[in-house]
PAMAR-441043 format. One record per residue (C-alpha): x, y, z; residue number from 1. Coordinates in nm, 3 decimals, padded with zeros to 5 digits. Example, Ala and Ser with C-alpha at 12.3 -4.5 7.8 and 13.67 -1.06 7.14 Angstrom:
2
((01.230; -00.450; 00.780); 1),
((01.367; -00.106; 00.714); 2),
This chain:
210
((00.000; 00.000; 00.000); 1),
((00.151; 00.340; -00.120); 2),
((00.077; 00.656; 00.078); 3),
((00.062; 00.862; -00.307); 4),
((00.147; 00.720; -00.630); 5),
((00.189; 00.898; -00.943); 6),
((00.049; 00.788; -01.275); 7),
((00.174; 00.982; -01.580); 8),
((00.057; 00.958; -01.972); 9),
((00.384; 00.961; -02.194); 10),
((00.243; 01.071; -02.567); 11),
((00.198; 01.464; -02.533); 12),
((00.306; 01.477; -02.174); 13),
((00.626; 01.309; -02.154); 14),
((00.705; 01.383; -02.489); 15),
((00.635; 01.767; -02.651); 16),
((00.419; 01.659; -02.889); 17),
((00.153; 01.398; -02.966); 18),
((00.363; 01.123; -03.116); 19),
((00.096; 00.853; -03.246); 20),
((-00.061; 01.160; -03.428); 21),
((00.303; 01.263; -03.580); 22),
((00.374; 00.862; -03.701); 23),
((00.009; 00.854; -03.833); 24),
((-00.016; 01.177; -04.011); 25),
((00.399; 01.108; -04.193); 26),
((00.339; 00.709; -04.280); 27),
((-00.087; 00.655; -04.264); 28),
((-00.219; 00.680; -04.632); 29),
((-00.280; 01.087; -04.612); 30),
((-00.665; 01.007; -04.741); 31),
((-00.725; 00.725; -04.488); 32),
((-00.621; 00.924; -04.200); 33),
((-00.780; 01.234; -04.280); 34),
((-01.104; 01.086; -04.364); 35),
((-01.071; 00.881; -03.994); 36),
((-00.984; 01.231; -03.822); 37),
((-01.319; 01.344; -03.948); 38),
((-01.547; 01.036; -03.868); 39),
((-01.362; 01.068; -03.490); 40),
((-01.448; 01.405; -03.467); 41),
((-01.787; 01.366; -03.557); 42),
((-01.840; 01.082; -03.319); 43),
((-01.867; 00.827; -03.572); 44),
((-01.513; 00.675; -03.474); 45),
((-01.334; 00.672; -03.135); 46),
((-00.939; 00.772; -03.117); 47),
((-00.899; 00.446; -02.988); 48),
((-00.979; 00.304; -03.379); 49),
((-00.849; 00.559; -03.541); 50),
((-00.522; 00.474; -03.433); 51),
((-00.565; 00.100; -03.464); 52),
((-00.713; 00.158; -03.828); 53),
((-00.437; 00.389; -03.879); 54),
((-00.125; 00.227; -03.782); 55),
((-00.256; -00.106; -03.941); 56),
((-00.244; 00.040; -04.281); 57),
((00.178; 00.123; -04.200); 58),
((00.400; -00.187; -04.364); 59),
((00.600; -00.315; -04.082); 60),
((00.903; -00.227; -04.298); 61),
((00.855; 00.131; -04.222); 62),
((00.907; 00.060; -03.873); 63),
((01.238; 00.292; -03.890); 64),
((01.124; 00.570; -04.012); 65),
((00.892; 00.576; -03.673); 66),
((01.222; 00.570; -03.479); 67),
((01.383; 00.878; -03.709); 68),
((01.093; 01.093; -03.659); 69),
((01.035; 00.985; -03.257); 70),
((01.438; 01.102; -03.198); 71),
((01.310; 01.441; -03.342); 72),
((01.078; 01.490; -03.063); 73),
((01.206; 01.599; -02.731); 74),
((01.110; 01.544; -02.402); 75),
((00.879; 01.811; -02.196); 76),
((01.137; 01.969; -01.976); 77),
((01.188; 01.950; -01.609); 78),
((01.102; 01.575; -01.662); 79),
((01.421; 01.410; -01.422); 80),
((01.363; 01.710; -01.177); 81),
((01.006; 01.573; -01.150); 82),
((01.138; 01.202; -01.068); 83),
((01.392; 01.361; -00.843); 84),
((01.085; 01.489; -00.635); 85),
((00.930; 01.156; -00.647); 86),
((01.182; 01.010; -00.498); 87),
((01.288; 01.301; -00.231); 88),
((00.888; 01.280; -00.147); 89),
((00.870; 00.875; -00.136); 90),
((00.600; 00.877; -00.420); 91),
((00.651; 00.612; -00.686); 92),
((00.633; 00.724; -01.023); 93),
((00.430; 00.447; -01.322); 94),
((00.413; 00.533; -01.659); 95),
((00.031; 00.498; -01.858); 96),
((00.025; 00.514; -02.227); 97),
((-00.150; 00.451; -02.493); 98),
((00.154; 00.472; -02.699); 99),
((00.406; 00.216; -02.814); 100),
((00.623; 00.020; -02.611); 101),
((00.912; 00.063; -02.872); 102),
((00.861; 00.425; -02.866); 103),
((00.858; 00.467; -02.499); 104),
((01.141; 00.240; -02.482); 105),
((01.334; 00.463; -02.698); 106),
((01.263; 00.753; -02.524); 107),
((01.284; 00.718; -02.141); 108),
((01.364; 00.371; -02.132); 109),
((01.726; 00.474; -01.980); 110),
((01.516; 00.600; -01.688); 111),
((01.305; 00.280; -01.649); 112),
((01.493; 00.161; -01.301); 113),
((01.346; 00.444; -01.161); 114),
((00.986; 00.427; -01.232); 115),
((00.760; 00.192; -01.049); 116),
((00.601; 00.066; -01.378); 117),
((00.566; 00.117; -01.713); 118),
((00.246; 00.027; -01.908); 119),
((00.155; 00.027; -02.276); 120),
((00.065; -00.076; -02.645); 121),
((00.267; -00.277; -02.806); 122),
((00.377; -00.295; -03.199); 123),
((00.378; -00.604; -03.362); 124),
((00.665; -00.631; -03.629); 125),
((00.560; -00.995; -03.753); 126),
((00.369; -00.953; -04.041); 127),
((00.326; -00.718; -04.386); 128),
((00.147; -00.442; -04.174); 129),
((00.199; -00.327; -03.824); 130),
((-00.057; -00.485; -03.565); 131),
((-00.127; -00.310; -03.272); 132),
((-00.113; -00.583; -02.888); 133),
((-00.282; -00.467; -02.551); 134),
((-00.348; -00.626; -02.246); 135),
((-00.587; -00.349; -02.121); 136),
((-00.830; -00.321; -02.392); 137),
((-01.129; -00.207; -02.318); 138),
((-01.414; -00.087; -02.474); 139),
((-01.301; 00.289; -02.691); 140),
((-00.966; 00.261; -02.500); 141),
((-00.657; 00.079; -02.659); 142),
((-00.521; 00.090; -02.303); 143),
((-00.792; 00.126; -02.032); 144),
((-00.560; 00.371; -01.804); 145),
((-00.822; 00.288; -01.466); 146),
((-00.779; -00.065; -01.526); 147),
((-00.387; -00.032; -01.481); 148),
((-00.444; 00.215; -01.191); 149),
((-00.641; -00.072; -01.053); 150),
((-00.328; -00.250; -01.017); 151),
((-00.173; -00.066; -00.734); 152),
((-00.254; -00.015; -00.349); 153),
((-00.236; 00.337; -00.257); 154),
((-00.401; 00.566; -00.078); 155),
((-00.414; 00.913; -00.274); 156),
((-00.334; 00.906; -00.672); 157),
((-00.173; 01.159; -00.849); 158),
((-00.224; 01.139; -01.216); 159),
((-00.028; 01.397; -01.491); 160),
((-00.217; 01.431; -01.839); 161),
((-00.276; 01.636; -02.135); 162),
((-00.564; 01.463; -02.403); 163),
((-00.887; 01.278; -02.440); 164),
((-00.708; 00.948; -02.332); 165),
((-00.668; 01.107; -01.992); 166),
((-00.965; 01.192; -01.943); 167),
((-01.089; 00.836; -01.724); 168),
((-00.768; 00.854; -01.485); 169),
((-00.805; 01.198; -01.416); 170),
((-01.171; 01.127; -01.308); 171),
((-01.027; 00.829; -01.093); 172),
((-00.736; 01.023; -00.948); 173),
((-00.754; 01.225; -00.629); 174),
((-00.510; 01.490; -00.751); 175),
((-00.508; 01.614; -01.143); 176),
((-00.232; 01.786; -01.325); 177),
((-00.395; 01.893; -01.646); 178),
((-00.325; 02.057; -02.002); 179),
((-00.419; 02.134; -02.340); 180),
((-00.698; 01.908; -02.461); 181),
((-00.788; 01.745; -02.098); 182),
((-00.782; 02.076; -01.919); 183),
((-01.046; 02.178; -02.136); 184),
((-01.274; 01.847; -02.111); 185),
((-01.184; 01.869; -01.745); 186),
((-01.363; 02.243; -01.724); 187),
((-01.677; 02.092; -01.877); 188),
((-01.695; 01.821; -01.656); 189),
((-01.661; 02.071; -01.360); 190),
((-01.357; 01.794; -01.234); 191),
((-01.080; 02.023; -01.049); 192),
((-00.721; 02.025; -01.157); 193),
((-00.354; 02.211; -01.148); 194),
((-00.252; 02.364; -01.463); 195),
((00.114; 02.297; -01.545); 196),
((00.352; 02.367; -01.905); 197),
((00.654; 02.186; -01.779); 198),
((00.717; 01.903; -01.535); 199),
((00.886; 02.195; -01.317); 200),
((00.548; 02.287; -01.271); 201),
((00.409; 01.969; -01.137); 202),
((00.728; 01.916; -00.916); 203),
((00.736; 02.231; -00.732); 204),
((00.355; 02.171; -00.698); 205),
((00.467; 01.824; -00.472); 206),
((00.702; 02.016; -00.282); 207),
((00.455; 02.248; -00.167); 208),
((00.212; 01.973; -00.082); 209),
((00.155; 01.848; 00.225); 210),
């Protein structure tokens, strides 16, 4: 049983940008995606298929051209000050995503001793086109973020988020660090939150918790 735990989302708040989106609008057949992005927006699709439909219609073979663009996209800063925090404050850190385990891998897998847990989608290589593999699916989610969450004791959860897919474990979490897209779903749903840009807003946010 953890006093806190913190659950963060990796594509758009780990990284700068929305990655998936970036691999799917460079290698998805430009029609097929576009046409997809409208049907989602118009409720006919959820994300979670868009992104299935979309990265299934990538040949495997162009799996390195994922990894050129992904080294192109930084991550948010203040990211090591905020596990620095975690561990000054005793509050283990697990990583949530949606996203691709190569991709997350490749980007803060050098930091993986120090994280709690690491959860996410992964890309199947085997075949012509790329297959997307997830233990957590669940209904419009690819990766059901609550049912991961579920796996932990703790007492009070901290959860760090930016889009649509963070929309569930914000609702779930007892403390919300919002942005962008979720901030804005979060002000509909009248659900309270901290606004942060970097992670050296979220850790100097801990430090003057109690």
């Amino acid at each position: 049983m953890y006093d806190k735990i913190l659950f963060i989302d990796f594509d758009g708040t780990i990284t700068s940008e929305e990655t998936l989106d970036g691999v799917l609008r460079r290698l998805a057949p430009r029609e097929l995606y576009e046409e997809r992005a409208r049907q989602m927006m118009s409720g006919k699709l959820t994300l979670a298929q868009v992104v299935r439909e979309g990265f299934e219609s990538i040949p495997s073979d162009k799996f390195p051209a994922i990894m050129e663009y992904l080294d192109t996209v930084p991550i948010r800063k203040g990211f090591t000050e905020l596990l620095d925090t975690a561990d000054q404050r005793g509050i283990p850190v697990v990583v949530i995503s949606g996203g691709l385990r190569q991709m997350i891998e490749r980007k803060i897998g050098h930091l993986k001793d120090r994280l709690l847990g690491m959860h996410y989608v992964d890309l199947d290589l085997s075949g012509p086109y790329m297959q997307l593999r997830s233990d957590y699916e669940e209904g419009a989610e690819i990766l059901a973020k609550t049912r991961v969450m579920a796996l932990y004791d703790y007492k009070t959860a901290m959860c760090i988020g930016d889009s649509y897919t963070d929309v569930n474990m914000a609702a779930k979490a007892d403390v919300v660090f919002a942005r962008d897209k979720l901030a804005e779903i979060l002000d509909q749903k009248g659900i309270s939150y901290t606004p942060w840009n970097d992670f050296y807003d979220v850790a100097a946010a801990i430090k003057s918790s109690k």
